[in-house]
Each structure stands twice: as structure tokens, then as C-alpha cells.
PDB file of N, CA, C and O in Angstrom:
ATOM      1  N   UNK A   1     104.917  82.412  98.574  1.00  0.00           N
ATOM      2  CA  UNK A   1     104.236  83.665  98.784  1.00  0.00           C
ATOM      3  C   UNK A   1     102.728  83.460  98.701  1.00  0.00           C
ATOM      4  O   UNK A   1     101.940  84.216  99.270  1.00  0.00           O
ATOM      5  N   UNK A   2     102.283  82.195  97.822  1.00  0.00           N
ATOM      6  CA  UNK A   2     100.918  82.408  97.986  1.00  0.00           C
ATOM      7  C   UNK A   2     100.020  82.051  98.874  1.00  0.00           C
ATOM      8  O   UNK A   2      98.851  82.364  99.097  1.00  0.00           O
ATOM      9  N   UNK A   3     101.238  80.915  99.610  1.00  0.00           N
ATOM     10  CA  UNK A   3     100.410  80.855 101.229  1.00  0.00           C
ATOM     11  C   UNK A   3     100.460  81.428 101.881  1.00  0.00           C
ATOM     12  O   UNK A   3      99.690  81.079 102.777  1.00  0.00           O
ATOM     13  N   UNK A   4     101.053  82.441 102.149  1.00  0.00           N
ATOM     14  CA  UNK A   4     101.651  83.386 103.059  1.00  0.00           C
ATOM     15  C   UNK A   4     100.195  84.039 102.925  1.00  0.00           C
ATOM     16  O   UNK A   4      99.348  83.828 103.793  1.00  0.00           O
ATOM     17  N   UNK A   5      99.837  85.137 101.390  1.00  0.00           N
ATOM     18  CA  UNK A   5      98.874  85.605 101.281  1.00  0.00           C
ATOM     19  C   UNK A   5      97.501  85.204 101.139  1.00  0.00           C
ATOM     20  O   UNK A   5      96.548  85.975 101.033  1.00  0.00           O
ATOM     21  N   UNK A   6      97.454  83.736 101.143  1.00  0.00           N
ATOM     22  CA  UNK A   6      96.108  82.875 100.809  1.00  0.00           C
ATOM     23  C   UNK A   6      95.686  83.035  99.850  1.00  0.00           C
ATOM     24  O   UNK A   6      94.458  82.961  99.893  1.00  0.00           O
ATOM     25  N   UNK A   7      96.207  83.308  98.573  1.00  0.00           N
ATOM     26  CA  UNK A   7      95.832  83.558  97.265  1.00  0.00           C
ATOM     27  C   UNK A   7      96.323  82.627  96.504  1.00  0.00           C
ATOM     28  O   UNK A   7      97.288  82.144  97.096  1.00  0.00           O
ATOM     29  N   UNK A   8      96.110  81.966  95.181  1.00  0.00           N
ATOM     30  CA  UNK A   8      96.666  81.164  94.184  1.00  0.00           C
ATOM     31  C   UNK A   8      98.001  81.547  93.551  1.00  0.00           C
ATOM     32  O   UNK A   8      98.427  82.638  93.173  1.00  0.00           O
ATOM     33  N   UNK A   9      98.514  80.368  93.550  1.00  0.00           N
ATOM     34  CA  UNK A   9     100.054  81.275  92.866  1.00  0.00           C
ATOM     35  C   UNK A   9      99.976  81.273  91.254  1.00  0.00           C
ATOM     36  O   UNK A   9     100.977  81.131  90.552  1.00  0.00           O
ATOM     37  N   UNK A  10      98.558  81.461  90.704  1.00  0.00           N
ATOM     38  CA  UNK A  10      98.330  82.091  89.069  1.00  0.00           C
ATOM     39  C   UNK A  10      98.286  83.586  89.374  1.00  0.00           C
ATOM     40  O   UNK A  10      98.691  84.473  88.622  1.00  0.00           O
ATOM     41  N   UNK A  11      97.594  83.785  90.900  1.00  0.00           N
ATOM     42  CA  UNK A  11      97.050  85.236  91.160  1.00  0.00           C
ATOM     43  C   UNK A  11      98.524  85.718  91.579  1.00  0.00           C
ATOM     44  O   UNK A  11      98.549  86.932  91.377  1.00  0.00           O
ATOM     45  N   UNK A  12      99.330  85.434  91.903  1.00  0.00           N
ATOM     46  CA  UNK A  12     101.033  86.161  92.453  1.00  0.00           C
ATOM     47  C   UNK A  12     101.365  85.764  91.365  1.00  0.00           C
ATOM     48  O   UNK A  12     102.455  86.335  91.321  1.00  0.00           O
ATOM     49  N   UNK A  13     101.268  84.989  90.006  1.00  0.00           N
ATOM     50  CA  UNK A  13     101.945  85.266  88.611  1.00  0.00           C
ATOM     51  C   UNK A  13     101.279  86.828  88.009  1.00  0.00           C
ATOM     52  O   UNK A  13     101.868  87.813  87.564  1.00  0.00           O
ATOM     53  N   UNK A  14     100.055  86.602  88.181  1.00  0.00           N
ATOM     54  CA  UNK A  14      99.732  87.631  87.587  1.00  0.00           C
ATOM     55  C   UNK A  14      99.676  89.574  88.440  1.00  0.00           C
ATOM     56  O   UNK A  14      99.472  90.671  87.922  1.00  0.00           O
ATOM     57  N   UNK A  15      99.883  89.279  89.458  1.00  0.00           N
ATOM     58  CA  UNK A  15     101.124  90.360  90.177  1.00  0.00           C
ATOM     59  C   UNK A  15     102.332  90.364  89.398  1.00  0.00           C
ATOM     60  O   UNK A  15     102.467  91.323  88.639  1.00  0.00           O
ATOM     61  N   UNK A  16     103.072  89.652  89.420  1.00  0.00           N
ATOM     62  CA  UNK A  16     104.274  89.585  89.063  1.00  0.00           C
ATOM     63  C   UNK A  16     104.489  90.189  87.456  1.00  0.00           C
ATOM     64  O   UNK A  16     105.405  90.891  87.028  1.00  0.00           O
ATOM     65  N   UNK A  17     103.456  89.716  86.843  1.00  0.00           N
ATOM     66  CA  UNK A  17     103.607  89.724  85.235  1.00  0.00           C
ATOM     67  C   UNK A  17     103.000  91.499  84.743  1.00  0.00           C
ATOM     68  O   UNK A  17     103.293  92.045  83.680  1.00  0.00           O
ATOM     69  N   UNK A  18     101.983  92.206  86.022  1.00  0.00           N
ATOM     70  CA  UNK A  18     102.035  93.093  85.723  1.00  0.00           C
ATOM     71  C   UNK A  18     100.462  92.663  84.651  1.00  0.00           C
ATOM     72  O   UNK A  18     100.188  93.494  83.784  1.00  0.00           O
ATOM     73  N   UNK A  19      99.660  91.579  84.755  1.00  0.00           N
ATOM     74  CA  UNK A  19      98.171  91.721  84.285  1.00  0.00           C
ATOM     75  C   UNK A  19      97.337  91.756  85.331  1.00  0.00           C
ATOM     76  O   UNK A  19      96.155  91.947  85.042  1.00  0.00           O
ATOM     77  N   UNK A  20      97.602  91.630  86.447  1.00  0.00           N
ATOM     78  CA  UNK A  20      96.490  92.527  87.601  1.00  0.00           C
ATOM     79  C   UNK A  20      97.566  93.565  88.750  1.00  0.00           C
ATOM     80  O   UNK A  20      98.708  93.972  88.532  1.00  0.00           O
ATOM     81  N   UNK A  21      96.719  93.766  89.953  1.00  0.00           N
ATOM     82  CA  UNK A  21      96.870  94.558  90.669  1.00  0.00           C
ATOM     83  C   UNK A  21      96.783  94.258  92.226  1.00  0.00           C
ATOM     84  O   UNK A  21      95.695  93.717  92.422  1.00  0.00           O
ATOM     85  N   UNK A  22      97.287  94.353  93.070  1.00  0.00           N
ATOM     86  CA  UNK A  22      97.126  93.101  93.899  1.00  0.00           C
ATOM     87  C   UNK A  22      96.192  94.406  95.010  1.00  0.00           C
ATOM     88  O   UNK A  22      96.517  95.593  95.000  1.00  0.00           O
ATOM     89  N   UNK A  23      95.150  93.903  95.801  1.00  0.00           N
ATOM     90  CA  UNK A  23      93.783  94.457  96.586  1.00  0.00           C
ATOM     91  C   UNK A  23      95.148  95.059  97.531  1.00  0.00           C
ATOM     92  O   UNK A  23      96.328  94.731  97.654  1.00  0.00           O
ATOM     93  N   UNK A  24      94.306  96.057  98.068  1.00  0.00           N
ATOM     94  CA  UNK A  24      94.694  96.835  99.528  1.00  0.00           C
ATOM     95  C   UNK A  24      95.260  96.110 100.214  1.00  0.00           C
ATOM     96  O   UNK A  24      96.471  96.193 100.420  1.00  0.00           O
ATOM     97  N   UNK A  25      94.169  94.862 100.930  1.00  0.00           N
ATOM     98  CA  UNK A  25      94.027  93.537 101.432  1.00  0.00           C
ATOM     99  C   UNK A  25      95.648  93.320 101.118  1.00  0.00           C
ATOM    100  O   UNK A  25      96.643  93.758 101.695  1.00  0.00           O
ATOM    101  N   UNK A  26      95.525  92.651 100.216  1.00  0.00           N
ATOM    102  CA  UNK A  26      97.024  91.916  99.672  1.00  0.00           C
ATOM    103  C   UNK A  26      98.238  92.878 100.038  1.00  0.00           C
ATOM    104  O   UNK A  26      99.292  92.552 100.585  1.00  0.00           O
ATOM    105  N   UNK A  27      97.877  94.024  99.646  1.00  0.00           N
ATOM    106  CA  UNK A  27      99.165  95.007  99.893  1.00  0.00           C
ATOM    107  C   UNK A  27      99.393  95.162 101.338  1.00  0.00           C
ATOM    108  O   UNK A  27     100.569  95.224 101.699  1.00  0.00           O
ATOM    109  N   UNK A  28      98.383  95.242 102.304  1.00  0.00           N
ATOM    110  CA  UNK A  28      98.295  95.215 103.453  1.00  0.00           C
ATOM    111  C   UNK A  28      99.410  94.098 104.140  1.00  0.00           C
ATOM    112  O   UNK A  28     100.493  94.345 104.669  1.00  0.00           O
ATOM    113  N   UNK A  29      98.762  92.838 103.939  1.00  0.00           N
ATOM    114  CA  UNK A  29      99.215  91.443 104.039  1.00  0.00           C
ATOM    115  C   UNK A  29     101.048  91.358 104.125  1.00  0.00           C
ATOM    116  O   UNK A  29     101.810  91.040 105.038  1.00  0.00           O
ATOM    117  N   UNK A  30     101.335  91.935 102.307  1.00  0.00           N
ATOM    118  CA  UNK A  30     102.982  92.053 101.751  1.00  0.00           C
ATOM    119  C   UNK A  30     103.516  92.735 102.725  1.00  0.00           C
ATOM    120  O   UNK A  30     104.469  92.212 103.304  1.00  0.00           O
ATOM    121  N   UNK A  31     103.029  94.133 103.182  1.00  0.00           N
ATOM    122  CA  UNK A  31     103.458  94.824 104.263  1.00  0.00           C
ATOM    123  C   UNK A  31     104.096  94.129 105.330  1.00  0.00           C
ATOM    124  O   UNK A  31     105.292  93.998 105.589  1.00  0.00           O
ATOM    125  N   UNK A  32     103.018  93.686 105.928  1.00  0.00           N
ATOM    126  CA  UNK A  32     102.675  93.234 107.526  1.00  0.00           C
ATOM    127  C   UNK A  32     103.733  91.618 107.061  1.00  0.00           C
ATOM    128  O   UNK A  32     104.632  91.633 107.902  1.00  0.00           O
ATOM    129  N   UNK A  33     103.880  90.767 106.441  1.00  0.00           N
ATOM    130  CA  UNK A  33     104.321  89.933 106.121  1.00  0.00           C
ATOM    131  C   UNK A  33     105.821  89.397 105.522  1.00  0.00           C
ATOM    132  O   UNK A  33     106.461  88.357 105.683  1.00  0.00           O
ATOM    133  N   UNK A  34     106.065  90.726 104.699  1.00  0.00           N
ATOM    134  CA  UNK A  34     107.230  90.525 104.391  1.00  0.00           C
ATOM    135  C   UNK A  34     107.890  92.167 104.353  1.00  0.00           C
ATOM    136  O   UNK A  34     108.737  92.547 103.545  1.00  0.00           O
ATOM    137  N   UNK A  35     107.501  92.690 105.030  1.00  0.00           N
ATOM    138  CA  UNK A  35     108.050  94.513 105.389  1.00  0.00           C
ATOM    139  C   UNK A  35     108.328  95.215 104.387  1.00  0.00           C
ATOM    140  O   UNK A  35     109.337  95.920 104.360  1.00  0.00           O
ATOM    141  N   UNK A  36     107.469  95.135 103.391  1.00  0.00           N
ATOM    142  CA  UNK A  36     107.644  95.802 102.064  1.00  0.00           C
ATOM    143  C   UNK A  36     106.863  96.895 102.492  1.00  0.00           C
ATOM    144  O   UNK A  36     106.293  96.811 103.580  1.00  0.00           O
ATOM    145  N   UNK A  37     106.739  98.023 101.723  1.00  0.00           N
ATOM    146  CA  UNK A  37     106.108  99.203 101.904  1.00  0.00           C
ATOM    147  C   UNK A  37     105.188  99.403 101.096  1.00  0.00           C
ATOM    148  O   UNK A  37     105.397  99.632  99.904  1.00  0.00           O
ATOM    149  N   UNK A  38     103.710  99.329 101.779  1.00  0.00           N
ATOM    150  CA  UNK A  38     102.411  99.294 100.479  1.00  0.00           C
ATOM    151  C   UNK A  38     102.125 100.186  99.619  1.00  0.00           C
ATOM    152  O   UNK A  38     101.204  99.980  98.828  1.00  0.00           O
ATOM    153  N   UNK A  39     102.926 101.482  99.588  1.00  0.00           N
ATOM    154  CA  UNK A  39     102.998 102.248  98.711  1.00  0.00           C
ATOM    155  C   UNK A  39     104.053 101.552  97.242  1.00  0.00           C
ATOM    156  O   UNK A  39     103.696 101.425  96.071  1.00  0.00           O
ATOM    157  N   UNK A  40     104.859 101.347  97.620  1.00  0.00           N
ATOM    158  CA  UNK A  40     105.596 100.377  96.414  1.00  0.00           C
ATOM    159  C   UNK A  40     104.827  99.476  95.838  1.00  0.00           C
ATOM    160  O   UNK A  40     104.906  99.303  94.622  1.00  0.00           O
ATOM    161  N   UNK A  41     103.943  98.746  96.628  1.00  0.00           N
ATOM    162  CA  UNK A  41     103.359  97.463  96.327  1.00  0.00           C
ATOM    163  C   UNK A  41     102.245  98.082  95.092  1.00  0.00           C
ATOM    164  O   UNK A  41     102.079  97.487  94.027  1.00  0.00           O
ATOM    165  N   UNK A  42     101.556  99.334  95.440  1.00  0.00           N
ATOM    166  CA  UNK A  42     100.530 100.188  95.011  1.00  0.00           C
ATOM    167  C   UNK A  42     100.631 100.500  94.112  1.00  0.00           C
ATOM    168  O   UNK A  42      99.767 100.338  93.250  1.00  0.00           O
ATOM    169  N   UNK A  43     102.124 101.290  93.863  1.00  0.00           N
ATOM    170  CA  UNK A  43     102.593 102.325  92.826  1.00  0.00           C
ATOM    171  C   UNK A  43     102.237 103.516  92.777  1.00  0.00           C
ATOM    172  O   UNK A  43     102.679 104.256  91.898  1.00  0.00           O
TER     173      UNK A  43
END
């Protein structure tokens, strides 16, 4: 996933773990990338 998004995979741990928030950008990306819905991604 973190090549997919061009981000570090500390930065998709810390998505995951719920200590950051992943940018528009990124949510955009998850969307367009893996057909998730950026409102989920958002919360």
C-alpha cells in the first residue's frame, strides 16, 4: 500500500494505528486506487 500511495510504510502504520490522519491527497489516492470510499477513509 505504500507504493501504491508514495508514502512510507511508518506513515500507513501510523494510519492504521490510528496516531495520524491520512491528507485528502491520500484519501483521494485510497479512493481512486483501491475503491474505498473517502468518506470512510475521513470519518
Amino acid at each position: 500500500m505504500a507504493e501504491i500511495l508514495n508514502v512510507s510504510p511508518s506513515r500507513i502504520s501510523e494510519y492504521l494505528n490510528g496516531k495520524s490522519e491520512p491528507t485528502l491527497k491520500i484519501a483521494r489516492q485510497l479512493r481512486n486506487e483501491l475503491g474505498i470510499d473517502a468518506d470512510i477513509i475521513l470519518g
